[in-house]
BAKOLFI-655874 format. One record per residue (C-alpha): residue number from 1; residue in one letter; z, x negated, y negated. Coordinates in steps of 0.001 Angstrom, whole numbers, plus 500000, padded with zeros to 6 digits. Each point is the difference from the previous one (the first is absolute). Layout:
% BAKOLFI-655874
SITE num residuo      Z      X      Y
SITE NUM       A      Z      X      Y
...
This chain:
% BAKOLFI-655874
SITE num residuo      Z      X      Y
SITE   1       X 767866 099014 875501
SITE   2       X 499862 496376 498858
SITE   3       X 501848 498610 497479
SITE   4       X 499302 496919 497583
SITE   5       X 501452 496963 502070
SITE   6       X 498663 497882 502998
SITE   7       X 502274 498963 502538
SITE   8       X 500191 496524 501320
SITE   9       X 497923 500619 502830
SITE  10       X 497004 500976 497280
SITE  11       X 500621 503864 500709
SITE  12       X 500649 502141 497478
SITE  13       X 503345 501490 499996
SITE  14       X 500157 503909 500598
SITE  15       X 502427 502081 498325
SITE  16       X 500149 503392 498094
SITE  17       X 498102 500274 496878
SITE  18       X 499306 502843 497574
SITE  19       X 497868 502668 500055
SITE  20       X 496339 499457 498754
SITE  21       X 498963 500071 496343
SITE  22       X 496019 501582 499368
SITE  23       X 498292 498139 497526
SITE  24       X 496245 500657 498951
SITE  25       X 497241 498094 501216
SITE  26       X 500097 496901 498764
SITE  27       X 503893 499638 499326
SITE  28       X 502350 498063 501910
SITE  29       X 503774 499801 499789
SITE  30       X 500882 501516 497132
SITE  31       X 501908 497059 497793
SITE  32       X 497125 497754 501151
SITE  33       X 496888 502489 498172
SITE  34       X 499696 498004 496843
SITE  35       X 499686 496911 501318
SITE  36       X 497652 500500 502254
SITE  37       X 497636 502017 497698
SITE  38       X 500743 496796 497413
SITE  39       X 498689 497734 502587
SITE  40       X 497279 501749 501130
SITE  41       X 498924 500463 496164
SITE  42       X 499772 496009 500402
SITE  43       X 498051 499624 502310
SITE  44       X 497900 502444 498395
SITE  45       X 499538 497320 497011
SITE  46       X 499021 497077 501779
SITE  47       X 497008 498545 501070
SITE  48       X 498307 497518 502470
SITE  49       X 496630 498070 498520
SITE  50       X 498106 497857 501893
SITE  51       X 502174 496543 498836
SITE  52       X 498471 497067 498752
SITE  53       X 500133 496836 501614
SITE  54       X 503315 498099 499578
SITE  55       X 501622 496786 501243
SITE  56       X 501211 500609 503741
SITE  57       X 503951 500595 499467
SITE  58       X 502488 497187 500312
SITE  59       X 501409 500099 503884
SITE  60       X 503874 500854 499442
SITE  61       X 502565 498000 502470
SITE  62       X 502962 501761 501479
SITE  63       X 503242 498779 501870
SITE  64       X 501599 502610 502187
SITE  65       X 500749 496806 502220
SITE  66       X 498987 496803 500942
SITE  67       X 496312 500528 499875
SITE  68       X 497630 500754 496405
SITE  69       X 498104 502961 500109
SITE  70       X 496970 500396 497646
SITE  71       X 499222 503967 498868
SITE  72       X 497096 499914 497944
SITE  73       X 500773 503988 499965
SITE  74       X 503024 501689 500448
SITE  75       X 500347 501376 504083
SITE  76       X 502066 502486 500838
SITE  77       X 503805 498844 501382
SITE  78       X 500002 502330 502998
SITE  79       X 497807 499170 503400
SITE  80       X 499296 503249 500078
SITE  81       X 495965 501288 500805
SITE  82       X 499289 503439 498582
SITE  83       X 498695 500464 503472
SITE  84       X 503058 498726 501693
SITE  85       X 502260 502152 497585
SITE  86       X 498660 503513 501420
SITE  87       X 497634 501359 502973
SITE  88       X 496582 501693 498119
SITE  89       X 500531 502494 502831
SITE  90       X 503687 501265 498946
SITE  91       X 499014 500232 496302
SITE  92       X 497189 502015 500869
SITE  93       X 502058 502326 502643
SITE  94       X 501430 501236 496552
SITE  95       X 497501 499379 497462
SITE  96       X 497916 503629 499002
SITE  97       X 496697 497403 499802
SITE  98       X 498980 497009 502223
SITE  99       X 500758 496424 498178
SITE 100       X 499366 496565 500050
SITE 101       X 501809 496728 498859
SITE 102       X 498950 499257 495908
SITE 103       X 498959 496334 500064
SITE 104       X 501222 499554 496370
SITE 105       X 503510 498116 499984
SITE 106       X 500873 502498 496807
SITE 107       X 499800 503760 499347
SITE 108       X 496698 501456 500506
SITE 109       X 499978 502301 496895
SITE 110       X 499362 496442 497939
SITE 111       X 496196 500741 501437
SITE 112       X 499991 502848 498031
SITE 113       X 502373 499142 497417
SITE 114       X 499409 496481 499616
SITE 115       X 502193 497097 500536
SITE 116       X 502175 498549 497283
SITE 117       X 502855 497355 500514
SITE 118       X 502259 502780 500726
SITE 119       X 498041 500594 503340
SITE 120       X 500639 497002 501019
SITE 121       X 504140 499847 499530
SITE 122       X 500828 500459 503480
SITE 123       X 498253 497441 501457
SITE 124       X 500950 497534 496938
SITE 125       X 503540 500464 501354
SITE 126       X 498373 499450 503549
SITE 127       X 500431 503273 501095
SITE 128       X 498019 502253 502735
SITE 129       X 498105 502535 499051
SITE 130       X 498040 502511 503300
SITE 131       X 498146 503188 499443
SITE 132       X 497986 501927 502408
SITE 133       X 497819 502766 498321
SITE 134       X 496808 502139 500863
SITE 135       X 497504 498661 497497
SITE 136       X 499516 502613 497230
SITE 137       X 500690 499221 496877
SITE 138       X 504272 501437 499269
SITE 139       X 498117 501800 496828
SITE 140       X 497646 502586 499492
SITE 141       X 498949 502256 497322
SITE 142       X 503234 502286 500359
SITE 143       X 502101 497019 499838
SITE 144       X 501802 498796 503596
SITE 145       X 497834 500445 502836
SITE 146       X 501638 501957 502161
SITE 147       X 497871 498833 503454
SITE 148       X 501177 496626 499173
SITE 149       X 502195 498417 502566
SITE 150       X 502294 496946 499218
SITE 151       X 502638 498191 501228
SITE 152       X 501111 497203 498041
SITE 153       X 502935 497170 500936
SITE 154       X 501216 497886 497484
SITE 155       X 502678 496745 500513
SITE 156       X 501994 498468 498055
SITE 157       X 501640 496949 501242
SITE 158       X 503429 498936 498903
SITE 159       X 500676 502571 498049
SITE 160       X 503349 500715 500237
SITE 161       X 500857 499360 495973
SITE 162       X 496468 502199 498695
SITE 163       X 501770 502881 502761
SITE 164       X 503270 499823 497607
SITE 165       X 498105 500576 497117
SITE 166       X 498783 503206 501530
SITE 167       X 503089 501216 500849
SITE 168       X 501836 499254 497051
SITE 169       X 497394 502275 498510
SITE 170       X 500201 502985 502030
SITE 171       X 503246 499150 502076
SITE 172       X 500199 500826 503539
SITE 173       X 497890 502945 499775
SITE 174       X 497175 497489 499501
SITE 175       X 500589 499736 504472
SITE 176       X 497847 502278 501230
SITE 177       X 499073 501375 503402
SITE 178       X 496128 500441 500546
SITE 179       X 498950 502558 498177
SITE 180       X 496933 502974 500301
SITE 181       X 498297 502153 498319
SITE 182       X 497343 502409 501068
SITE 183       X 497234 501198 497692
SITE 184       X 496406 501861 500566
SITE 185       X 496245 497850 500251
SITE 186       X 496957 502443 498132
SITE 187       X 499292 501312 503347
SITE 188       X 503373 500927 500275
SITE 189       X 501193 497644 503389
SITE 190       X 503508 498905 499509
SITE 191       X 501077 496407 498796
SITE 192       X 502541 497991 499615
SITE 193       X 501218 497180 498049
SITE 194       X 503065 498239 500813
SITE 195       X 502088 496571 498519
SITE 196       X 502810 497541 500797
SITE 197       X 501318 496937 497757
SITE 198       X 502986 498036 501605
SITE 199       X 501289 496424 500497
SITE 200       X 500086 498474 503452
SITE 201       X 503343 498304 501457
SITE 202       X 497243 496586 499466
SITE 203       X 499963 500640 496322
SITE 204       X 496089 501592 499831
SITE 205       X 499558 502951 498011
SITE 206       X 497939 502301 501465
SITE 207       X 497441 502448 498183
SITE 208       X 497847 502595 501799
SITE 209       X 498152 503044 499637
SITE 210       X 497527 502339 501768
SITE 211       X 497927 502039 498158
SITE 212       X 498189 502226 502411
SITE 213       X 501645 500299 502993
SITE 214       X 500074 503069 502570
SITE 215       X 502501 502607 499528
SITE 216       X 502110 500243 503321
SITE 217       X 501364 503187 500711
SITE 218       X 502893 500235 497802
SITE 219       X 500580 497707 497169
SITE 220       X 502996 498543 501761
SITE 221       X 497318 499206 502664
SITE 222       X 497416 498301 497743
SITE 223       X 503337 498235 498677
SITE 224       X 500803 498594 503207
SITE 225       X 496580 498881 500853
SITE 226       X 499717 497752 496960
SITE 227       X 503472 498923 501051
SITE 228       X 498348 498608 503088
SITE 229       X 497495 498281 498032
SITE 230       X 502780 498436 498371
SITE 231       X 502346 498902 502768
SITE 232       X 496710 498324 501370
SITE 233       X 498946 497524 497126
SITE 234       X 503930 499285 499130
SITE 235       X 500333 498888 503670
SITE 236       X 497098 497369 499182
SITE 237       X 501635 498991 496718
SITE 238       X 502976 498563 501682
SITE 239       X 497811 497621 502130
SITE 240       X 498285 498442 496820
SITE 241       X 500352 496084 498825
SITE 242       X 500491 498944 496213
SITE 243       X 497033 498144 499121
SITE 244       X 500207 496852 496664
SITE 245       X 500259 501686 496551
SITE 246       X 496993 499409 497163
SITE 247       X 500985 498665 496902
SITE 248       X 496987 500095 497490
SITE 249       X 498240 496890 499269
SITE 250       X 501806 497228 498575
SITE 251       X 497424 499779 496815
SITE 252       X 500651 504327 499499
SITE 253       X 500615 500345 496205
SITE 254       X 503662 501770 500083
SITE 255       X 499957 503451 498504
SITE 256       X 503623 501314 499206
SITE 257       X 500074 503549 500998
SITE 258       X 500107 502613 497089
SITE 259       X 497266 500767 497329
SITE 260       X 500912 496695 497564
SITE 261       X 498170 497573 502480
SITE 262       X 496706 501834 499391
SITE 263       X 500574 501658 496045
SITE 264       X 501720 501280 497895
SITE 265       X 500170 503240 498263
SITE 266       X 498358 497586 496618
SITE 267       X 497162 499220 502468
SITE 268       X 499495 503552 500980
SITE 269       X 500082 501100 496741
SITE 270       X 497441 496806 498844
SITE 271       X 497553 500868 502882
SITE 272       X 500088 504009 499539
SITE 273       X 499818 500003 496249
SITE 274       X 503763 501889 499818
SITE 275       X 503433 499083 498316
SITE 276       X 502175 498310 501914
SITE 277       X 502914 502562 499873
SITE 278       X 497040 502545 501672
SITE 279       X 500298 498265 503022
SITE 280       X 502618 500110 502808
SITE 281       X 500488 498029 502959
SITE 282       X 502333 500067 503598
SITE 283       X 500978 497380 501948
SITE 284       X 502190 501923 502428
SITE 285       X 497868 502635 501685
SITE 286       X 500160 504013 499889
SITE 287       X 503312 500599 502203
SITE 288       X 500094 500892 503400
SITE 289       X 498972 497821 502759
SITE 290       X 498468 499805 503091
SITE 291       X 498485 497984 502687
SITE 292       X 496283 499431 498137
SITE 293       X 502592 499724 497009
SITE 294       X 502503 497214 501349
SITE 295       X 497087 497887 501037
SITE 296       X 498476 500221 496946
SITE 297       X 503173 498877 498326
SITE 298       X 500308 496959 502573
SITE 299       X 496456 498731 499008
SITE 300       X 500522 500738 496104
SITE 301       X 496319 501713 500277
SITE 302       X 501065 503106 498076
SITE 303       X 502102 498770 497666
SITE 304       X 498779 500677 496592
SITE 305       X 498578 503317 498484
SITE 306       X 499335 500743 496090
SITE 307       X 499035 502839 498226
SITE 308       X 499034 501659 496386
SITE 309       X 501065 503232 498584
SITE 310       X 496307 501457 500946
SITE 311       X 500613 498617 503968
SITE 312       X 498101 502365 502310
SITE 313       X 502432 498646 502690
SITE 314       X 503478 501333 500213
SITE 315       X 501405 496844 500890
SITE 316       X 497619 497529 498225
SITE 317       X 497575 497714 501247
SITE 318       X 500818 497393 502665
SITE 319       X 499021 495976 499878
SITE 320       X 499953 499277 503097
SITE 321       X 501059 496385 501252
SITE 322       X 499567 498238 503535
SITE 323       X 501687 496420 499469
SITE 324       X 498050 497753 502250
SITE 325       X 497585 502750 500393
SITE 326       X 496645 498679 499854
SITE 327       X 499451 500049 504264
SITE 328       X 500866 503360 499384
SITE 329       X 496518 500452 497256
SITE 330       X 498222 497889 502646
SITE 331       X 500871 502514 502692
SITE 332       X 499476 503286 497988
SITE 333       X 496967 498697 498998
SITE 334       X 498652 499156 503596
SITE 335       X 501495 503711 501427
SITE 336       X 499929 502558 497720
SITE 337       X 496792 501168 498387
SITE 338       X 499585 500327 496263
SITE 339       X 500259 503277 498307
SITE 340       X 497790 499195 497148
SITE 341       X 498293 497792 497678
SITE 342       X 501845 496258 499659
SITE 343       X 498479 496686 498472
SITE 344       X 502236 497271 498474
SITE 345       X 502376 500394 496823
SITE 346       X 499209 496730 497788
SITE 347       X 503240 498405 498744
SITE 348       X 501495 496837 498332
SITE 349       X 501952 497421 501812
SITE 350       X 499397 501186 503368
SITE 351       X 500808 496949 502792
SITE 352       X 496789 499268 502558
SITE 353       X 502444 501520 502878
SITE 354       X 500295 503275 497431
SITE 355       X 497672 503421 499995
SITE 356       X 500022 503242 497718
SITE 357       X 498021 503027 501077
SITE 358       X 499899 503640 498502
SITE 359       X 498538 502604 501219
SITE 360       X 499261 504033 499520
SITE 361       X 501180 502014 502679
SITE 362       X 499977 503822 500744
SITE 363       X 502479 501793 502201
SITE 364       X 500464 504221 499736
SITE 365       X 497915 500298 497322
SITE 366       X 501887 497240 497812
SITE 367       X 498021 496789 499079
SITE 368       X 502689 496680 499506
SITE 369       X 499551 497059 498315
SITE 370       X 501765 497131 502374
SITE 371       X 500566 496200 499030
SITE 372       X 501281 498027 503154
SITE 373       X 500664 495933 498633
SITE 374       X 500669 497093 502544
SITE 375       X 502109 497838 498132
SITE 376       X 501750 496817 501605
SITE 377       X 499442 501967 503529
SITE 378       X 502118 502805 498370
SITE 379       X 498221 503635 500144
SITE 380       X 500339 501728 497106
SITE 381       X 498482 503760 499715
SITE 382       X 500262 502946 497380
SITE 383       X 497839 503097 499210
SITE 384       X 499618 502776 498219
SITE 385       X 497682 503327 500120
SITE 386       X 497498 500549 497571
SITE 387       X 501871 503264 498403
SITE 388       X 503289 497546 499684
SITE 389       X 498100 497626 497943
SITE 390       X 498108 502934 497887
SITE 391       X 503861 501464 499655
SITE 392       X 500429 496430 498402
SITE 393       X 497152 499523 497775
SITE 394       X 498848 497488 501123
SITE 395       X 497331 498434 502894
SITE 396       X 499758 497343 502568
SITE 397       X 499554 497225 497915
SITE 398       X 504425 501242 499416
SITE 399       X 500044 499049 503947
SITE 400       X 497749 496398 499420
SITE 401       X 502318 499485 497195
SITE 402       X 503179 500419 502051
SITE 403       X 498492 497761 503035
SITE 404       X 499797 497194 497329
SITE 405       X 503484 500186 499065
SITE 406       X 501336 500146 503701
SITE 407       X 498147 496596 501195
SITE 408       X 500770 498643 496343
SITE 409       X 503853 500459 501091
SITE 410       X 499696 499358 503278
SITE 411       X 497938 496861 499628
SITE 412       X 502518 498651 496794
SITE 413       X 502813 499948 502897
SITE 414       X 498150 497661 502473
């Protein structure tokens, strides 16, 4: 079986690995759960509105050498076409249902989900993102559908120091060979589900999954064919160029990464009607880590979460921040479809280049109240459920309140 390293050539080394570990549907390896069901809960609490017009960003010049390079956007750092990366007709030789290239340049559960400026962390740090799916919708009324077929791809460039962080975390067990795991659709055909995270002798991390692929005859077989699949995109990877690096525009407001940039627990406690010793706040994450975890942490858009005794949430409610962001709200905004009912949040001291929007969302039977602010081309987002805010006593005008204060701070530091 493979194991988590790339040789120089781009191929992934082989050597002996451990037996398989069975996890349930969703799961995948075990120490990496959590915070993948935190992140997915994010995504869960964004949202995408239709924006309103802004100024057209500032052009950003980079130097990798002699020549300027103007990214309006960031691009990914890698050369590297979805297209060119793997053969349609070798992931579906494996896949239990036919797919096609997504066209979206970010997951495709944010079309379901909604986008928020976590969605959008990967290709902040100019990373490459490729997923080839079937069409339905990855939920249905029994949760996960299970004649959903996915295969997603996800690069991180230069990531050599965000790799240390996950291993110091779970050590060198946190190397992996691919891994499978078999489970049952409704009409009872055979699936599987298989996963590999490693670092490249380049210095790209490498994140992949399939979700619906077609049980070979053993599980050591349906191993080895996702193996393949493997061996055949990491050859690619060691062909790619290194493309300029975005910086955000030079008039981006700076937001220092932790909750105090956007409030503190007085202004909670102001906007929510509470005592400020009711109110707790965390600047370092849950624990754990992962890949969707580590890029998070490199763009700082998950770096703040806060909480009252009553929180619904077991580990509070996220602000989420994309510095730079705003192409990001311009892009969600032209790709992924609104889940609800949006029109504009009215606030003081607003710039012309600013926007507020909130909106009313429902997802699984829970309605959300989301605020999403463009302040100094920084994207800032938080939300809560309706039942969080009833657990609170209080309404949305404890969410209009809150929006004030951010773009009150956030404008006092331009």
């Amino acid at each position: 079986m493979l194991h988590g390293t790339v040789s120089k050539s781009g191929s992934i080394v082989i050597e002996p690995a451990s037996g398989l570990v069975e996890h349930g549907k969703v799961s995948t390896i075990a120490p990496r759960l959590l915070p993948i069901l935190a992140v997915v809960a994010l995504l869960v609490t964004g949202c995408a509105p239709t924006p309103t017009p802004v100024a057209t960003p500032t052009p950003i010049a980079s130097l990798p050498g002699d020549e300027t390079v103007i990214l309006e956007t960031p691009q990914p750092l890698l050369d590297m076409p979805c297209t060119d990366l793997l053969e349609i007709t070798a992931i579906n030789a494996v896949s239990q249902n036919p797919v096609s290239e997504s066209d979206l340049p970010f997951t495709s559960l944010a079309v379901t989900q909604g986008a928020s400026p976590a969605t959008f962390s990967l290709m902040q740090q100019q990373g490459t993102w490729c997923e080839w799916n079937n069409g339905p919708p990855s939920y249905d009324e029994r949760g996960w559908n299970d004649s959903y077929s996915v295969l997603t791809v996800a690069v991180l460039p230069e990531a050599a120091v965000a790799w240390q962080e996950y291993v110091a975390v779970y050590g060198d067990s946190s190397v992996q060979a691919p891994q499978c795991f078999s489970s049952t659709m409704v009409d009872g055909t055979p699936i599987a589900n298989c996963w590999w995270s490693g670092l490249t002798d380049e210095g790209a991390w490498v994140d992949t999954r399939f979700d619906g692929m077609a049980v070979g005859g053993s599980e050591p077989e349906t191993v080895a064919r996702f193996s393949a699949l493997l061996e055949g995109f990491t050859d690619e990877l060691s062909a790619t160029q290194t493309g300029s690096r975005w910086v955000p525009p030079v008039d981006t407001l700076p937001i220092p990464a932790g909750c105090g940039s956007v409030f503190t627990a007085d202004d909670l406690a102001s906007a929510f009607g509470r005592s400020a010793s009711d109110v707790w706040q965390n600047s370092s994450g849950i624990g754990g880590t992962s890949f969707e975890f580590e890029v998070m942490r490199l763009t700082g858009s998950n770096s703040c979460s806060w909480g009252l005794p009553e929180s619904v949430q077991e580990y509070g409610n996220s602000v989420q921040i994309l510095r730079g962001g705003e192409w990001a709200w311009n892009l969600a905004g032209e790709t992924v479809p609104s889940r609800g009912t949006t029109e504009p949040l009215v606030l003081e001291g607003l710039a012309d280049t600013d926007s507020a929007w909130k909106s009313r969302t429902f997802d699984n039977g829970y309605e959300f109240v989301s605020v999403d602010l463009v302040v100094g081309r920084n994207w800032v987002s938080f939300s809560l459920s309706v039942d969080e805010l009833a657990a609170y006593g209080a309404d949305d005008t404890a969410m209009d309140r809150l929006a004030q204060t951010i773009v009150n701070r956030l404008r006092a530091s331009a």
